[in-house]
N, C-alpha and C positions, 0 to 999 in steps of 0.2 A: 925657371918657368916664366915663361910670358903674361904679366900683369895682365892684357886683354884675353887672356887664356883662363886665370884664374877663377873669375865667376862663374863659367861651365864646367870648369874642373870639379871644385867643392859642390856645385848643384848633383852632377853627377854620380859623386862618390857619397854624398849625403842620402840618393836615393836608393843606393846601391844598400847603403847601410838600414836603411830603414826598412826594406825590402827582406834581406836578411832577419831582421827582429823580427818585421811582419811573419815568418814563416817560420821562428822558430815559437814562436807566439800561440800561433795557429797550433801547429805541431805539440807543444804542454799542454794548450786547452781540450784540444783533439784526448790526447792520454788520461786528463783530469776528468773528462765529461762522461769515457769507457771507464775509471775507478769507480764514480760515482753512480754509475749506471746497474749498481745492485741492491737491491732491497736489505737485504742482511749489511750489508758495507756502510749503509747509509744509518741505519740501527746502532750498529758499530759506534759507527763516528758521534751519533748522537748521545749515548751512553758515555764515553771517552770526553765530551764536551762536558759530562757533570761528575764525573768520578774517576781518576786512577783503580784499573782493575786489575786482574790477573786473569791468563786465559781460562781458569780454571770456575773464576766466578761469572766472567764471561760468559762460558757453556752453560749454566744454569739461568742465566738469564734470557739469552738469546733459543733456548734448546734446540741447539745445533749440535754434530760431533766436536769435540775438541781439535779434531786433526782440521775441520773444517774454521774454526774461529781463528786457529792458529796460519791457515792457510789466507785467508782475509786482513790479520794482523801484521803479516809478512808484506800482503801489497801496498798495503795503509804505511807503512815507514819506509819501504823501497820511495815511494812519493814524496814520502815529506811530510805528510800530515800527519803522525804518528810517532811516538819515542820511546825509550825503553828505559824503566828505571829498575834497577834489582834490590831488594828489603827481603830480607829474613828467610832465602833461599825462594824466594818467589821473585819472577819477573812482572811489573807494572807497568800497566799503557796507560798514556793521558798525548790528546792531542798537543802539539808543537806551534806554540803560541803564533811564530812566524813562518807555518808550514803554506802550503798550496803555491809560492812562488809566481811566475806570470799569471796564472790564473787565481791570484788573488783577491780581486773586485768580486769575482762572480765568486767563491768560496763564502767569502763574506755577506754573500745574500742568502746564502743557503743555507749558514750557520744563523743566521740571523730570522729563518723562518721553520729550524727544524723545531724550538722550544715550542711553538706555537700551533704542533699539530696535534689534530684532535682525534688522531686515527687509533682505535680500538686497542692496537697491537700496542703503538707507542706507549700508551698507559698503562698495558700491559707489563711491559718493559719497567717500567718506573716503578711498579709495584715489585718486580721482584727485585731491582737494584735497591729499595729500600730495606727488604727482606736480607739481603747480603749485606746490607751497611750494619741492620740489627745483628747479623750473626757474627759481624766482625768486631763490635764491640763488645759483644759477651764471650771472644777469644781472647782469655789473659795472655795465652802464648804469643801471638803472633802482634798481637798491639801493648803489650805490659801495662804500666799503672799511667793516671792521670798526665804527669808528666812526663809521656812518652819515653819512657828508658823501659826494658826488657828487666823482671825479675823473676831469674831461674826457680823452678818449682813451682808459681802459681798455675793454679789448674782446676778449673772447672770439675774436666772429670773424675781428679784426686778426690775432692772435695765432696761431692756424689757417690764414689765408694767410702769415703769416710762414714759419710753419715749413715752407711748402711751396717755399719759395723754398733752404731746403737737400738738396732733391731735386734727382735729375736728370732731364729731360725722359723720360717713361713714356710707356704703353697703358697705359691703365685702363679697366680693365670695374667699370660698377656693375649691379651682379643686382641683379634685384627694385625699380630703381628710383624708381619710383613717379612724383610731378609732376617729381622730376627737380631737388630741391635741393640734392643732393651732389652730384649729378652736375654742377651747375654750378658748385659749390667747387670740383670737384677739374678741373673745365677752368682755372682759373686757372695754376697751374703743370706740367698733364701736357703731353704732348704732344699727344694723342686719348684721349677717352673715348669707352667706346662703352656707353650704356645701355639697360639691356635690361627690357623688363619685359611680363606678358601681356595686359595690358589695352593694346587700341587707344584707347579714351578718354581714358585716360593719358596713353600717349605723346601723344596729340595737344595735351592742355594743358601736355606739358615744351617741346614743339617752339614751342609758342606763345609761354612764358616766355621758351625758351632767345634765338628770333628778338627778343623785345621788348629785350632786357639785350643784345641784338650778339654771342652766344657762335657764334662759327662751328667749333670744332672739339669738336664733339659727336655721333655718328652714334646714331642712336637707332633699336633693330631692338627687331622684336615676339616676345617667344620667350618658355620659362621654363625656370626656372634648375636643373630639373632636365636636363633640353636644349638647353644653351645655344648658339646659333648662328654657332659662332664655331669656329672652323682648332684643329687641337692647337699647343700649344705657341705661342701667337701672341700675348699678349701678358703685360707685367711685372706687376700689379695686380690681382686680383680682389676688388674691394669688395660685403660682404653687408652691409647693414647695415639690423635688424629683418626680415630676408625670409626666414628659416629659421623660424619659429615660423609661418608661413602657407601650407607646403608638408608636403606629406603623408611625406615621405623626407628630412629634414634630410643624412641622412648622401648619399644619392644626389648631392644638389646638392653636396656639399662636394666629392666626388669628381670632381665637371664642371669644377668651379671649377680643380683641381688639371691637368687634363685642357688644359684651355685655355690656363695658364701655361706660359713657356719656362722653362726649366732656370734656379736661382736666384729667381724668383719668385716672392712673396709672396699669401694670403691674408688678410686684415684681415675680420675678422668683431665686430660689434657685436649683443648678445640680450639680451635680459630673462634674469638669472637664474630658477627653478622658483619659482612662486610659486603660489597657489590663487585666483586672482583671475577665476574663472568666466565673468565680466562678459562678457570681452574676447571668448570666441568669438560670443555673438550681436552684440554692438556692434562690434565692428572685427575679424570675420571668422577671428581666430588659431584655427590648430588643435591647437596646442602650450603649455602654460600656461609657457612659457620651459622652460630646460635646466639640468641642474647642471652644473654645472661638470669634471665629470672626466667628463661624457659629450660634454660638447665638447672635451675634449682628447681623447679617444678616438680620436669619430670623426677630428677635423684628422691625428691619427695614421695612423690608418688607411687614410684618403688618402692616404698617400705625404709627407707635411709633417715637415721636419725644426726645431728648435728650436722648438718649440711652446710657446705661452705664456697663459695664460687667467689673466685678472686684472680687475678690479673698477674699473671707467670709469666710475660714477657710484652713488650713492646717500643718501639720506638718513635719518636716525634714525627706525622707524615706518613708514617708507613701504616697500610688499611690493615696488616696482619695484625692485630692483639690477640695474643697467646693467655689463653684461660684456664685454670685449675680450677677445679672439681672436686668436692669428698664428699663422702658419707659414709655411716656406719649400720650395720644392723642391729637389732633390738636384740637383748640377751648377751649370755656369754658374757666372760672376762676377757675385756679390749685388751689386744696384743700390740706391745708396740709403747707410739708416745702417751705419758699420761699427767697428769694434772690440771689436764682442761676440763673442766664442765659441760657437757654436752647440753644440746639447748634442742629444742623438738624441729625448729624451722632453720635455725642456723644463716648466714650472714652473707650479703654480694658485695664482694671491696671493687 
C-alpha cells in the first residue's frame, strides 16, 4: 500500500469499525431497555440483587403464577443478568456479578437506584423475602446444622409429632382452619379433631386432602369462629392459629373458644405480633395488622383463661413478621396434658 494512502485508509476503516460497535451498541441497549421495561422483571431483579432464590420462593413473594416467574427468569439469563445455581434438588437465582454487557453503565445506575426506592410494593417485597429467609432457616432439611453440612433425619415436623406422642388422647377443635394442614397434624395424636372454618370451598379441599393421606378422625363443620358450632364445654383443645387477625372481634372468638372447652382446657393461639405491613389486607384478606402482645393477654384473660402466657414463637432479625404464642387454661377440671407448672391467675409476656 502506498504510505500517502495509508492515513485515509486506517481513518476509513477505523470509522467503518466504530460505526459497527456504534450499532451493535445501540442494538443490546435497544434489547436491554425492552427487558427492563417490566414491572415484575424489575421486582425480579431487585429481589436476586439481595438474595439467591428459587422459583418457588419467588412466587410467594412476588404473587405471581409460577409458570409466570419462571417465564421472567428464563429472559433474565437468556441476557446475562441472571444465573442458575442447583442445591438440594432446588434450582437458585442470584444476579451475575458481570451481567448486562454493552449496556453496562446504564445497568449500573439502575442497580444503584433500585435499593433506594420507597414505593409501597418494594417494601412490600422485602417483608416477605424476610419471611422466606425466616422459614428457611427454621428448615433443618434443606439448610442442616450451623456449619452448613445436611444431617439426614433432622426435622421439624418429626420433632412436632414427637411431642404429640407425650399427650393424651384429646378433642381438638381447629378455628379458622383453612385447607386443613394442622388439622391433620394434630389428628396424628388427638383423639378427634374437629375443624371448622367458613369457607365451603375450603373445607371441601381439607376433606379432599384429609381422604387422599387416610386421615379418618377429622369431622370438618362449616361455621365461624366467632359462632362456633360446637356443645359448651365439649371439648380439651381449642387451636387458633393465624385466624384472629381475619375476624372483625378477635376478643369475641376468644370467648367462644373458652365457651366450648370443658373445665381445665386449654386455648393455644398462634398471631402475628403489631406490625405496619399494609400489604396483607388487600393480598391475604387480614383485617387486623397483628396484636401486641398485652392485648392478647388481655383479652385470653378476659375470657375466663387462667395461667396465661404470650411469648415469641418465631422471628427473625428485620423481618416485621414476629410469630406469637398464646395459652390459657380454664378454671376447674384436672388439666390434661403437661403438668408441673403452677398456674399463676395473670400469667407472663416473654
Amino acid at each position: 500500500m502506498d504510505r500517502s494512502q495509508s492515513g485515509p485508509y486506517l481513518t476509513r476503516e477505523l470509522h467503518r469499525y466504530i460505526n459497527a460497535c456504534r450499532f451493535t451498541y445501540v442494538k443490546d441497549l435497544s434489547a436491554f431497555c425492552r427487558l427492563l421495561g417490566d414491572d415484575v422483571r424489575l421486582r425480579l431483579i431487585r429481589l436476586l440483587g439481595k438474595e439467591q432464590l428459587n422459583v418457588k420462593e419467588l412466587t410467594a413473594i412476588l404473587g405471581i403464577a409460577q409458570s409466570g416467574v419462571s417465564r421472567h427468569l428464563g429472559l433474565l439469563r437468556k441476557s446475562g443478568l441472571v444465573e442458575e445455581r442447583r442445591e438440594g434438588g432446588f434450582a437458585y437465582y442470584s444476579l451475575r456479578p458481570d451481567g448486562a454487557g454493552h449496556a453496562r453503565p446504564m445497568w449500573e445506575a439502575l442497580e444503584a437506584s433500585l435499593p433506594m426506592a420507597e414505593d409501597p410494593e418494594l417494601k412490600a417485597d422485602d417483608a416477605r423475602l424476610l419471611e422466606v429467609l425466616r422459614m428457611r432457616k427454621e428448615d433443618f432439611q434443606a439448610h442442616g446444622s450451623s456449619a452448613g453440612q445436611l444431617v439426614p433425619g433432622r426435622s421439624w415436623a418429626a420433632w412436632s409429632r414427637a411431642l404429640g406422642h407425650l399427650l393424651p388422647p384429646l378433642v381438638v377443635v381447629d378455628a379458622g382452619c383453612g385447607e386443613g394442614y394442622l388439622s391433620l397434624e394434630a389428628a396424628r395424636w388427638a383423639e378427634q379433631v374437629i375443624a371448622i372454618d367458613s369457607s365451603r370451598d375450603v373445607l371441601k379441599r381439607a376433606r379432599q386432602l384429609a381422604r387422599k393421606r387416610g386421615v379418618t378422625n377429622i369431622t370438618w363443620r362449616e361455621g365461624r369462629i366467632e359462632e362456633l358450632p360446637l356443645e359448651d364445654a365439649s371439648v380439651d383443645v381449642v387451636l387458633l392459629s393465624q385466624a384472629l387477625h381475619h375476624v372483625p372481634k378477635p376478643d369475641l372468638a376468644l370467648c367462644e373458644a373458652v365457651r366450648a372447652l370443658k373445665p381445665g382446657g386449654t386455648v393455644l393461639v398462634l398471631e402475628l405480633r403489631a406490625h405496619g405491613q399494609d400489604w396483607v389486607r388487600e393480598r391475604l384478606g387480614d383485617r387486623w395488622l397483628g396484636f401486641r402482645d398485652e392485648s392478647l393477654e388481655d383479652w385470653l384473660f378476659r375470657a375466663g383463661l387462667e395461667d396465661v402466657r404470650v411469648e415469641v414463637g418465631a422471628r427473625l432479625k428485620g423481618d416485621p413478621f414476629t410469630v406469637l404464642v398464646a395459652s390459657g387454661h380454664k378454671a376447674g377440671g384436672a388439666r390434661r396434658g403437661r403438668t408441673g407448672a403452677a398456674p399463676s391467675a395473670r400469667g407472663s409476656v416473654r
